[in-house]
C-alpha positions in Angstrom: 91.8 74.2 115.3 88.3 74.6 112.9 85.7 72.9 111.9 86.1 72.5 107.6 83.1 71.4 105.6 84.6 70.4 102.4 82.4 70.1 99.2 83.2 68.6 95.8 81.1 66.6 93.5 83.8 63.5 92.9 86.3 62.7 95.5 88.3 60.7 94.8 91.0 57.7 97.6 93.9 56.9 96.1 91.7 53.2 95.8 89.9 54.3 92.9 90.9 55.6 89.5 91.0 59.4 89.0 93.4 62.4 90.3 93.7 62.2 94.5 93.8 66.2 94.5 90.7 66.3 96.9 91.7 63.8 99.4 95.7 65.0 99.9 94.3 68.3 101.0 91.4 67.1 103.5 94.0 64.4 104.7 96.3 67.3 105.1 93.7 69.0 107.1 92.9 66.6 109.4 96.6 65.7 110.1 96.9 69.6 110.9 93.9 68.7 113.7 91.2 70.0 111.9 87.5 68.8 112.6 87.1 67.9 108.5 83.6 66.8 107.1 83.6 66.1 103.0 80.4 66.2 101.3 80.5 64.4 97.7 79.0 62.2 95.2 78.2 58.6 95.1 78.4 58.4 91.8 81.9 57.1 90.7 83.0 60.2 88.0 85.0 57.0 86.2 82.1 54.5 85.7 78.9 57.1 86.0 77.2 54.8 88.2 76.8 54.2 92.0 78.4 51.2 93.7 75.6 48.8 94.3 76.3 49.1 98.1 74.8 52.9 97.9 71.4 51.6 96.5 68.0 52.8 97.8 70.1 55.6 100.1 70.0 59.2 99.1 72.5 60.1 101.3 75.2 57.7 103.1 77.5 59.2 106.2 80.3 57.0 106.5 83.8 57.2 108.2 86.8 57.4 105.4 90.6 56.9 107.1 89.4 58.6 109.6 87.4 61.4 108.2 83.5 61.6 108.2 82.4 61.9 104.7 78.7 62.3 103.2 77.8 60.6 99.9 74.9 62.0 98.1 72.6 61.2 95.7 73.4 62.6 91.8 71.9 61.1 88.7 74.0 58.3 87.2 74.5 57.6 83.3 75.0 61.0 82.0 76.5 61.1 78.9 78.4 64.1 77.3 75.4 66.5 76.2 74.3 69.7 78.2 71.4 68.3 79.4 71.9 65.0 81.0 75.2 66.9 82.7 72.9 69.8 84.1 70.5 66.8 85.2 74.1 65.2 87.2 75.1 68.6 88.6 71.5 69.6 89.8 70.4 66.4 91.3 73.9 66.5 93.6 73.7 70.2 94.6 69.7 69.4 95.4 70.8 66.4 97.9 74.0 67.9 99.2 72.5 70.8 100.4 70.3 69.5 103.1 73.2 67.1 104.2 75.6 70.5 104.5 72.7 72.2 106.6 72.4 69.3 109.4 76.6 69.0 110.0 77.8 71.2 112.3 78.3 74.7 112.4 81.5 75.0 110.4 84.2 77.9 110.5 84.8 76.9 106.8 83.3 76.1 103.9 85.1 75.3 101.2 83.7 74.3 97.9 85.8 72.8 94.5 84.5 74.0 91.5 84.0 72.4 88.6 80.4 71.8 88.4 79.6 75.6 89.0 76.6 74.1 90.9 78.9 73.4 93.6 80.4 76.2 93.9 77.0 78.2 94.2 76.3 75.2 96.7 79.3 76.4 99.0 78.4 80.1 99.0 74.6 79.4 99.6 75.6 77.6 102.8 78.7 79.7 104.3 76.0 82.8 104.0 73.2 80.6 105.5 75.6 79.2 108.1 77.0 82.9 108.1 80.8 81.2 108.0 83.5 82.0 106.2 84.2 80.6 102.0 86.8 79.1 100.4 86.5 78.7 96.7 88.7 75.9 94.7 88.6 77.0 90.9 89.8 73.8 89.0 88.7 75.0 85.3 87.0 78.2 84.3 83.3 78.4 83.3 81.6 78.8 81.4 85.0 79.5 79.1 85.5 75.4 79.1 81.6 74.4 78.1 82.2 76.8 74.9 85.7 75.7 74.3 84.4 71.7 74.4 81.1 73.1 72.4 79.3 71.5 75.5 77.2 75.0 75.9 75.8 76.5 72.7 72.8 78.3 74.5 73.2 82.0 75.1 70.5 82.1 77.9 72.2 78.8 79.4 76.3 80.9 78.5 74.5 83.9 80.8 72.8 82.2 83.4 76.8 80.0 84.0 78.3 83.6 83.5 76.5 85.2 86.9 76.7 81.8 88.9 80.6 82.1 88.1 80.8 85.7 89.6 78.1 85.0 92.2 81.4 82.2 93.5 83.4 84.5 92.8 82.0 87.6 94.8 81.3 85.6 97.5 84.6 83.7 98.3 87.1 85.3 101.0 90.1 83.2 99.3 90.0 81.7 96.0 92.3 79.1 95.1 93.6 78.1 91.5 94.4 75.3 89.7 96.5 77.0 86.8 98.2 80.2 86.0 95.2 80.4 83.6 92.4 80.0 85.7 94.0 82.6 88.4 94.7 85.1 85.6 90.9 84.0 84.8 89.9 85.1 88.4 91.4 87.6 88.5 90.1 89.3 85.2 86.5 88.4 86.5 87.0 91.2 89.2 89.0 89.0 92.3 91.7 90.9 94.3 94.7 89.0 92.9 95.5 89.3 96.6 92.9 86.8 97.6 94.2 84.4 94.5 95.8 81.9 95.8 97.6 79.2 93.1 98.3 75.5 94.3 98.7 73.5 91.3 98.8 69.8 91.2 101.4 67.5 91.8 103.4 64.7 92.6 102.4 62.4 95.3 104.9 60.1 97.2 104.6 56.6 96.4 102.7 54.9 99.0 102.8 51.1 97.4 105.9 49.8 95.6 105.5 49.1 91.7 103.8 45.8 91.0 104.5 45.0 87.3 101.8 42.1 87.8 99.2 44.3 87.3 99.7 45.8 83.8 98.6 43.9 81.4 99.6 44.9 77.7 99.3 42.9 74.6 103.4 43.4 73.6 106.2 42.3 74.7 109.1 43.6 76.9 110.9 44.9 74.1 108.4 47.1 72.4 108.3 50.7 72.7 105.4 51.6 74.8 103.4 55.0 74.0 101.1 55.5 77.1 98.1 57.9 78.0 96.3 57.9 81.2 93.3 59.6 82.2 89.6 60.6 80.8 88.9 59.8 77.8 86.9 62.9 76.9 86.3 65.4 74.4 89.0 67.9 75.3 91.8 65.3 75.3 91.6 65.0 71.5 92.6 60.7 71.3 91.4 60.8 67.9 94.1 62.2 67.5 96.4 59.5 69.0 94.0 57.1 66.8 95.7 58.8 63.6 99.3 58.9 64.9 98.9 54.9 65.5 97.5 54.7 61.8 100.2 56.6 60.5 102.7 54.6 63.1 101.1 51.0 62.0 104.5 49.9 59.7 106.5 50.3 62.8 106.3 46.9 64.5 108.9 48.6 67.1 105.9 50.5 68.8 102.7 50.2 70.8 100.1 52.7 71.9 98.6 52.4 75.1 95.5 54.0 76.2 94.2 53.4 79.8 90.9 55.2 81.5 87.3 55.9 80.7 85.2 58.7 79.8 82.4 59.7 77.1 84.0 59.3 74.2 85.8 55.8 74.9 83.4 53.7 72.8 83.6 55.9 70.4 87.6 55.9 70.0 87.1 51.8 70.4 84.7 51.8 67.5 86.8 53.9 65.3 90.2 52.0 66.0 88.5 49.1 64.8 87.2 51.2 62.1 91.3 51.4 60.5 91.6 48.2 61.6 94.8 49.1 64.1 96.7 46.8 65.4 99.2 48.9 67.3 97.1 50.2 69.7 95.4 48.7 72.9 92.3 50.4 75.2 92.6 49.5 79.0 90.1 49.9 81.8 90.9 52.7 84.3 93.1 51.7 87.1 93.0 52.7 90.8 95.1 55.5 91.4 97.7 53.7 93.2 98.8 51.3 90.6 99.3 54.2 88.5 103.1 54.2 88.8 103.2 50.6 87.6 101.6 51.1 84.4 103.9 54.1 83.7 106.7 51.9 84.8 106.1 49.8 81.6 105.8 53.4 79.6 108.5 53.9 77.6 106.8 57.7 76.5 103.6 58.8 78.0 100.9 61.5 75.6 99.8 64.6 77.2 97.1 66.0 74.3 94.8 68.5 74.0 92.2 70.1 72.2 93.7 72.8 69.8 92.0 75.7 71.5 93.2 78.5 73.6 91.5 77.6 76.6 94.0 74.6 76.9 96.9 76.4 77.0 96.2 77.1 80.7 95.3 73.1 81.4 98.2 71.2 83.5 96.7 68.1 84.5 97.4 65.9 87.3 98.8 63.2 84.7 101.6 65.9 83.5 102.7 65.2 87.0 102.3 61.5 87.2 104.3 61.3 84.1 107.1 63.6 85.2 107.4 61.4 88.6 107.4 58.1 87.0 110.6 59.3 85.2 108.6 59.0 81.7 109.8 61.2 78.5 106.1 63.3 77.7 105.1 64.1 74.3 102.6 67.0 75.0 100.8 68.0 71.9 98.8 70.7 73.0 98.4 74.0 72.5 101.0 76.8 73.5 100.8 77.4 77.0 101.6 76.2 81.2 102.1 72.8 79.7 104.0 73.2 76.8 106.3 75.9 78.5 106.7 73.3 81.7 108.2 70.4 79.5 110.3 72.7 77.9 111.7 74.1 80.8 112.2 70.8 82.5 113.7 69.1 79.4 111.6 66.4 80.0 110.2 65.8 76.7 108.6 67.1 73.3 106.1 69.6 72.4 104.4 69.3 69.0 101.5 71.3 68.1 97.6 70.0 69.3 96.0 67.9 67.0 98.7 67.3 64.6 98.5 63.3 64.1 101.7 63.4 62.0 104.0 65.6 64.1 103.0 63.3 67.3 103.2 60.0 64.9 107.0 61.9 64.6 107.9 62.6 67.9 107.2 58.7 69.0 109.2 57.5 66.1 112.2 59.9 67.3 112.0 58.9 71.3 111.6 54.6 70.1 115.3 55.4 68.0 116.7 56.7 71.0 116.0 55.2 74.0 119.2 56.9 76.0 117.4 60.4 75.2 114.1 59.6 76.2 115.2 58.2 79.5 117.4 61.2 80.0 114.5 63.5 79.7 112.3 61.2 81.9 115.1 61.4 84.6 115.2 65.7 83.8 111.4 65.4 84.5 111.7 63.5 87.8 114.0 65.9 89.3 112.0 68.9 87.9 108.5 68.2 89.1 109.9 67.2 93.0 111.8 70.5 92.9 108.3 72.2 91.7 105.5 70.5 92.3 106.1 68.3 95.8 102.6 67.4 96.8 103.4 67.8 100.4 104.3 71.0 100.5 101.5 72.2 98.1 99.0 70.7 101.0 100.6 72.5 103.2 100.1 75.4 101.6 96.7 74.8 101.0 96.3 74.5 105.1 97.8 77.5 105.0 94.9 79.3 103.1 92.0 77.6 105.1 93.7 78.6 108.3 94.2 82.3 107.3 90.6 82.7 107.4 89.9 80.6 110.4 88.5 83.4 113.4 
């Protein structure tokens, strides 16, 4: 058995809001016997700040179901602009660094990229520890902070570029997230034989569905539109905002938008801006009471930016929807999204950032019910054909152990 030192800026337990990507695959590794360390933020990626318990600590070592797990200090309150986001990724990479010097001698680093920083984190210390490195590739940069129009700055665009092929020069294995982002890899120089694709993926349910903990302003008949997840720049929920204006005469049907992220205020402000009435904001939940909000889904919103880059995205909520048993309404652009919803007839496509053909595509799913939950059950039996979260771990213990001496 080895010795893992796993590094990623937010981790997220299935106790907190976000995707539980991270934590299946160290849990995985411990279960396999592995000595597992995890190095991460104690900044909450939801909420931006640091849970009062962490105060006045740089760096707090603590024991996590049974896995020892470093939290160190990253600045808290960024907002959305290039700078205060370098400021986030810096200040983490500069604390985590000493912390991954004093564990033990690890056989394996392995680092989950995005911020770049950590991944330039993960090959610093496998060469100084002279170990062997794993590199997770979750999004490609810099293609997504010039897809967002985060990065602007052709100095800043260059300096990203060679961080990105410092990673990935230096990694023994390289995993991916997408078909994108390996094809991405791969086109960056990487032997497609040390590429390595473990999407995400559905999780058994671990707690049964609680319908006391969703709390929406309708009643049990209306037809519930839902979205989960960041409320960021790429997921385009102004968007949604002009599907619900153009949806507003339709007393049969509800929008329901539940997380947080930088643009949140924002999409609050302008919602109250049209004056909509058909459309509700919710706080982010913890991950396991996920399935009971989509329980109350009667369609759940996959949407995108309308840029190339996002073709490649599939997010952990495509999965979360397709497990709950939820018709999806993806309006994105063509790509690993669209052509999954299509092939598991669990849903429909419309184009990304088209407020009317999404406004559409509600209005045909809440006049026929028997349709939408016939695609929601086509999408259940797809995604635990496809996308079984156990067996991707496994896999994943199956790429950290092939490099294990």
């Amino acid at each position: 058995m080895g010795r893992i030192l796993y590094i990623s800026q937010y981790v997220v337990t299935p106790d907190q809001p976000g995707g539980v990507r991270h934590w299946r695959h160290v849990r995985a590794l411990a279960d396999a016997g592995h000595d597992v360390t995890v190095i991460t933020s104690k900044v909450l990626h939801t909420t931006r700040e640091a849970p009062e318990e962490f105060a006045g600590r740089r760096t707090v070592r603590r024991t996590e179901d049974g896995i020892e797990v470093l939290r160190a200090y990253s600045s808290t309150g960024y907002g959305n602009d290039a700078r205060s986001r370098a400021a986030n990724h810096l200040s983490f990479s500069t604390y985590a660094f000493p912390a991954a010097m004093r564990t033990a001698r690890p056989d394996v680093v392995l680092a989950s990229s995005p911020p770049l920083t950590v991944g330039v984190l993960g090959g610093v210390v496998s060469r100084l520890r002279r170990t062997r490195f794993i590199l997770e590739v979750r999004d490609l940069w810099p293609e997504s902070a010039l897809a967002t129009g985060l990065l602007t700055n052709t100095k800043a665009i260059a300096v990203m570029d060679r961080m990105a092929n410092y990673c990935y020069g230096r990694a023994d294995r390289v995993i991916a997230l997408t078909e994108g982002i390996r094809d991405g890899v791969i086109a960056a120089g990487v032997a497609p034989s040390a590429v390595t694709l473990i999407t995400n993926g559905i999780d058994p349910p671990d707690t049964p569905i609680d319908p006391g903990v969703v709390k929406l302003p309708v009643g049990p008949d209306t037809f519930v539109a839902m979205f989960t997840g960041q409320h960021g720049t790429y997921s385009s929920l102004f968007t949604v905002l002009e599907a619900a204006a153009l949806l507003e005469s339709d007393t049969r049907i509800h929008i329901a938008l539940v997380g947080d992220g930088d643009r949140k205020s924002e999409l609050m402000e302008r919602a109250e801006q049209l004056q909509l009435r058909n459309i509700s904001f919710s706080a982010p939940i913890p991950k396991r009471d996920i399935p009971s909000w989509l329980a109350r889904a009667d369609a759940c919103l996959l949407t995108y930016q309308d840029a190339p880059l996002f073709g490649g995205a599939m997010p952990n909520k495509l999965f979360d929807y397709m497990g709950a048993g939820r018709p999806i309404i993806a309006a994105v652009p063509e790509g690993e999204a669209a052509r999954a919803v299509r092939q598991a007839h669990c849903g429909i496509v419309t184009p990304a950032e088209d407020a009317a053909a999404l406004a559409a595509a509600i209005q045909t799913l809440a006049s026929d019910r028997d349709a939408a939950r016939r695609m929601g059950a086509a999408g259940v039996a797809y995604v635990h054909e496809h996308h079984d979260r156990r067996e991707l771990a496994a896999r994943f213990v199956q790429v950290v152990e092939s490099v294990l001496p």
